[in-house]
KEGU-696736 format. One record per residue (C-alpha): residue in one letter; x, y, z. Coordinates in steps of 0.1 Angstrom, whole numbers, padded with zeros to 4 digits, always signed. Layout:
BEGIN
AXYZ/...
END
This chain:
BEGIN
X-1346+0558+0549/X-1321+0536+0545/X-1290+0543+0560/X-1249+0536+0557/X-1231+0511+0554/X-1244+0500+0525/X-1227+0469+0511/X-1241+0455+0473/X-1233+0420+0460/X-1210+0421+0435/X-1218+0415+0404/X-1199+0384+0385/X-1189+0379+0355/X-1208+0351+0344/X-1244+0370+0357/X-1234+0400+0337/X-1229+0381+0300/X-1258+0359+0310/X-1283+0392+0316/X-1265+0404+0281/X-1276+0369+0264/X-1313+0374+0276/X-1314+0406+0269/X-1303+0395+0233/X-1334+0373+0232/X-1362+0395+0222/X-1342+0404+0186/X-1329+0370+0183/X-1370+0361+0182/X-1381+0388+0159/X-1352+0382+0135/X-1358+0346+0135/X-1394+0351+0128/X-1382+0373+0097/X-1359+0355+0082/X-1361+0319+0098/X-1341+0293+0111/X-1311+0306+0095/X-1301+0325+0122/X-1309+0298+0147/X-1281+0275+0126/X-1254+0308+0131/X-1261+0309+0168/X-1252+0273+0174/X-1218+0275+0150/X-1207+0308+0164/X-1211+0298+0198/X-1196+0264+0192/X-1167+0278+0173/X-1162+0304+0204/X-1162+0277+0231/X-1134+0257+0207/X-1114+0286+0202/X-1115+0300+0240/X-1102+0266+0252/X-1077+0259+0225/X-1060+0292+0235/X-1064+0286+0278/X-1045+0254+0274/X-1016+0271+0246/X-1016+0300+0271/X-1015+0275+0307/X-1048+0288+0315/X-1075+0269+0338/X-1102+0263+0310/X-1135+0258+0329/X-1132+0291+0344/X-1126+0315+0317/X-1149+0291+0292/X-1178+0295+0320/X-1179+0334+0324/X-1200+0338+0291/X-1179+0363+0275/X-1173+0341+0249/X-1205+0331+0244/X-1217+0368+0239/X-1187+0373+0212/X-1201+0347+0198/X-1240+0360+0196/X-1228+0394+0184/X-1208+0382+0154/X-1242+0361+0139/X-1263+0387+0151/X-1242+0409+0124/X-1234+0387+0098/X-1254+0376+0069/X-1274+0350+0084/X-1272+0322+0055/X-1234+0330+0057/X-1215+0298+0046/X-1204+0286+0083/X-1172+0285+0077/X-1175+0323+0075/X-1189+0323+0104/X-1165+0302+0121/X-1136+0320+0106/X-1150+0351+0123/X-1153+0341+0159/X-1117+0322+0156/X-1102+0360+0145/X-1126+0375+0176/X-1112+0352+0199/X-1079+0345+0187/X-1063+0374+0178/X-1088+0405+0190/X-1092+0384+0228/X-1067+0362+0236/X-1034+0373+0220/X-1040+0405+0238/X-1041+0387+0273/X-1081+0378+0274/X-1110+0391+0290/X-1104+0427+0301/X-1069+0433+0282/X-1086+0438+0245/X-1084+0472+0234/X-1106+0460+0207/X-1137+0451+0207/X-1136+0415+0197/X-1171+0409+0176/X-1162+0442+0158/X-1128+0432+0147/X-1141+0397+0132/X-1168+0415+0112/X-1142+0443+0100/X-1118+0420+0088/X-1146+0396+0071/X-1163+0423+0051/X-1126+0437+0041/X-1114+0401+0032/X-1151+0386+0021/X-1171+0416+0010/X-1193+0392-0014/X-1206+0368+0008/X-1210+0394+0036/X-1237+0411+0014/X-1257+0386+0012/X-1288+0389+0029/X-1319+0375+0024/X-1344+0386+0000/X-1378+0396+0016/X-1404+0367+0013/X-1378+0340+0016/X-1395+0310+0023/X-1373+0280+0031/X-1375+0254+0058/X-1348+0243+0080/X-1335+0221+0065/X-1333+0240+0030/X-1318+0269+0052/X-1293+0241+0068/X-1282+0228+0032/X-1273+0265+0022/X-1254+0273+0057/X-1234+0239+0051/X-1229+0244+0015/X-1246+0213+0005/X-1271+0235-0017/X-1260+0262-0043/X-1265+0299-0035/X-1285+0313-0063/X-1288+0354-0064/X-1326+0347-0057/X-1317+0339-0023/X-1303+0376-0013/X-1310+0413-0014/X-1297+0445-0009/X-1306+0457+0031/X-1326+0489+0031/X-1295+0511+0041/X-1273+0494+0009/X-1303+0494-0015/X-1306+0534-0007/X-1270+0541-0012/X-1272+0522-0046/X-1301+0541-0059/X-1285+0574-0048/X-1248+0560-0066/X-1267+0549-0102/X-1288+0578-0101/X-1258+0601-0103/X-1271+0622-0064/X-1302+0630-0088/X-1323+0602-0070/X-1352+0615-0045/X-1347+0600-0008/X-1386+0603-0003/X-1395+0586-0031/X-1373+0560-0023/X-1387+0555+0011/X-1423+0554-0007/X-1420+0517-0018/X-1432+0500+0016/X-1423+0465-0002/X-1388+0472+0007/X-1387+0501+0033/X-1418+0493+0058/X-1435+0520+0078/X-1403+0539+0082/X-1368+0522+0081/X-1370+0482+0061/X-1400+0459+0063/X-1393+0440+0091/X-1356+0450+0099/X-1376+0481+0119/X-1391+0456+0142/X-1358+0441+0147/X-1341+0468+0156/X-1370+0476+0179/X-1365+0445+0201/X-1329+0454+0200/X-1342+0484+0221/X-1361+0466+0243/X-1331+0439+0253/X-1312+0474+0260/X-1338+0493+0278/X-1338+0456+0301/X-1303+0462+0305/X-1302+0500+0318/X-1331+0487+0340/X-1309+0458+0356/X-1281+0485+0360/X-1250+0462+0337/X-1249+0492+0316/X-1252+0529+0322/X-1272+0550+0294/X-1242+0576+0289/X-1229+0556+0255/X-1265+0544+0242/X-1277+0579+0244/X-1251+0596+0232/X-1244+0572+0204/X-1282+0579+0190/X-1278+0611+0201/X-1248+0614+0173/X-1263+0596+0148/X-1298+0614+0153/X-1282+0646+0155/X-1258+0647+0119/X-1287+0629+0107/X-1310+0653+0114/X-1287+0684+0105/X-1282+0666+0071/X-1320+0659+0064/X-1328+0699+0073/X-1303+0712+0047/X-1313+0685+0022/X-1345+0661+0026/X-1342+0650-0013/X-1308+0633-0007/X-1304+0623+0029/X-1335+0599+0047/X-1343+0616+0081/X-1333+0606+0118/X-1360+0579+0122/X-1350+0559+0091/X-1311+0555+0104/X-1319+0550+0145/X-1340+0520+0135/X-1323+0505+0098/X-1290+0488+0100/X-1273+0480+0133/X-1281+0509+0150/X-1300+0497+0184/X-1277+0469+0186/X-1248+0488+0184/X-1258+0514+0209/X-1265+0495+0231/X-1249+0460+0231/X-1214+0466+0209/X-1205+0504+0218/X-1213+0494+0258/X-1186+0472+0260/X-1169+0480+0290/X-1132+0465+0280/X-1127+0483+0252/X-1147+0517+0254/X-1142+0545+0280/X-1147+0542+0318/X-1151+0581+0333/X-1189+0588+0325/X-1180+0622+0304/X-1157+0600+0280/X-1186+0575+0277/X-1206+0605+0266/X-1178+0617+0242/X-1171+0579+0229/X-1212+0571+0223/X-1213+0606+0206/X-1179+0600+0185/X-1193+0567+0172/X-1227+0579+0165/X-1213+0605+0138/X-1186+0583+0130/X-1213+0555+0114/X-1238+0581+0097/X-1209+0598+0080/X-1194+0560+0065/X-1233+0545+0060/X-1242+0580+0040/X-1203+0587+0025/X-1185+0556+0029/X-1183+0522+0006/X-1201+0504+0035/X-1236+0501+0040/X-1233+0503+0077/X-1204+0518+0098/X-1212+0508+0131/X-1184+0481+0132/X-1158+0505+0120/X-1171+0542+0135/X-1166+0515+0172/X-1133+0503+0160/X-1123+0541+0151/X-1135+0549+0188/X-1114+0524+0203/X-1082+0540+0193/X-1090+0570+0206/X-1103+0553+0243/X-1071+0559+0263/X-1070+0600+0250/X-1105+0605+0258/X-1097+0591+0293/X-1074+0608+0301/X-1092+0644+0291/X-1124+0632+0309/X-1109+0624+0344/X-1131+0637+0368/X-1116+0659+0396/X-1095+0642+0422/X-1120+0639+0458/X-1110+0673+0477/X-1095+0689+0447/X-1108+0716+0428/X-1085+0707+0397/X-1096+0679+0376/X-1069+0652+0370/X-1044+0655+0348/
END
């Protein structure tokens, strides 16, 4: 038995958003393997244009540079954004996004630990609102093209032909529901395996999959709790599931929404983020769980194929009232805080 005091190391900074970056790994390989080197290309200009737009802002701002620009929160802004964009996004999309991440969601609001956004989240918001085209563009199953083919479309130096792209599962469902006037059968749907896989896209399944992993590495290493991940799946497992009951003809069931879309890395990598989501463990619960419903009900009835981005960003405004409600009780008082 080990007994008091008991004095732990603190964690830094810098350890934290390097643990988040491995932990990133696993569907950074899978995704790569399923799409290629496309996403390879995005890591390297998103984490580029981060690193340039952090220290442009340090020095406007007076700010030591090496510092901030080593802590690795960029760097992780910068990994989220390419891990949610299309990934044979023109790069100057991609670079437009991190500057708006960094710039105005990070910096302008004082810098690590003052954003009451969260960063990646804002850049893709803003990117689909302003550049909804091109941030549908994802890549058609069977896409076979080298690097260097890959390279010429990221850089623009080859046209980008429709035969490139498809729908993602979650938008070519919600398409077939909206032409087929609601009449449209969900099972049926989910029958083609060409498109759908086992249970939730051919290949995105295993993607999101490894996005589980990197998480379940991350509760095990203690740099997030599980309140938000489980109550975020929790939510979107739960009106899922309610809506699947009532109606399995028009709504695809829980399994098909925790493992299409964004869902694993949202739960666990983007709705974690301790800057700009709650901090008492019963408003981490109520946050996860807000967010959770908040993305089934604008993927199902919304005009974007995935709300993860926006059901966080909703979330966020409502951080400082969910604090406050969830304040544990004061130590020796039987009232909670006020």
């Amino acid at each position: 038995m080990v007994t008091s005091p008991h004095i732990f190391k603190p964690a830094s900074i810098t350890r934290v958003m390097g643990q988040v970056c491995l932990a990133l790994i696993p569907g950074i390989a899978v995704y790569t393997w399923l799409i290629g080197p496309a996403l390879l290309i995005q890591l390297g200009i998103a984490s580029l244009a981060a690193l340039a737009a952090e220290a442009l802002l340090l020095k406007l701002r007076g700010k030591p540079v090496a510092p901030f620009l080593s802590d690795g929160s960029a760097l992780v802004t910068a990994w989220l954004i390419a891990l949610t964009f299309p990934p044979l996004s023109p790069w100057w999309l991609t670079a437009t996004g991190v500057f708006f991440a960094i710039v105005i969601a990070k910096q302008l609001y004082g810098g690590l630990g003052q954003n009451p956004f969260n960063p990646a989240m804002v850049a893709f918001a803003a990117c689909i609102v302003a550049f909804p085209a091109l941030m549908s563009q994802w890549p058609a199953q069977g896409l076979a093209l080298s690097f260097g083919q890959q390279l010429e479309v990221v850089l623009g130096l080859a046209p980008r032909v429709d035969a490139l792209t498809a729908a993602t599962p979650l938008d070519a469902m919600k398409t077939a529901l909206k032409m087929e006037g609601g009449h449209a059968n969900v099972q049926e749907l989910l029958a083609n395996q060409t498109l759908y896989g086992t249970f939730a896209g051919r290949g995105w399944e295993w993607v999101t999959t490894a996005y589980l992993l990197g998480g379940l590495f991350l509760l095990a290493r203690g740099i997030i709790t599980w309140h938000v991940p489980v109550a975020f799946l929790a939510g979107l497992g739960a009106v899922s599931g309610l809506c699947w009951a009532l109606d399995p003809a028009r709504f695809a069931d829980p399994l098909f929404h925790l493992f299409s879309g964004g869902a694993m890395l949202g739960a666990f990598f983007i709705a974690t983020d301790p800057v700009s989501g709650c901090t008492t463990p019963r408003g981490k619960l109520v946050f996860g769980f807000g967010a959770g419903v908040l993305a089934y009900l604008i993927r199902v009835f919304g005009a974007f194929p995935d709300g993860i981005a926006f059901a966080v960003l909703i979330m966020n405004l409502c951080v400082p009232v969910i604090d406050l409600l969830c304040q544990p009780a004061i130590f020796g008082s039987k009232k909670e805080a006020p």
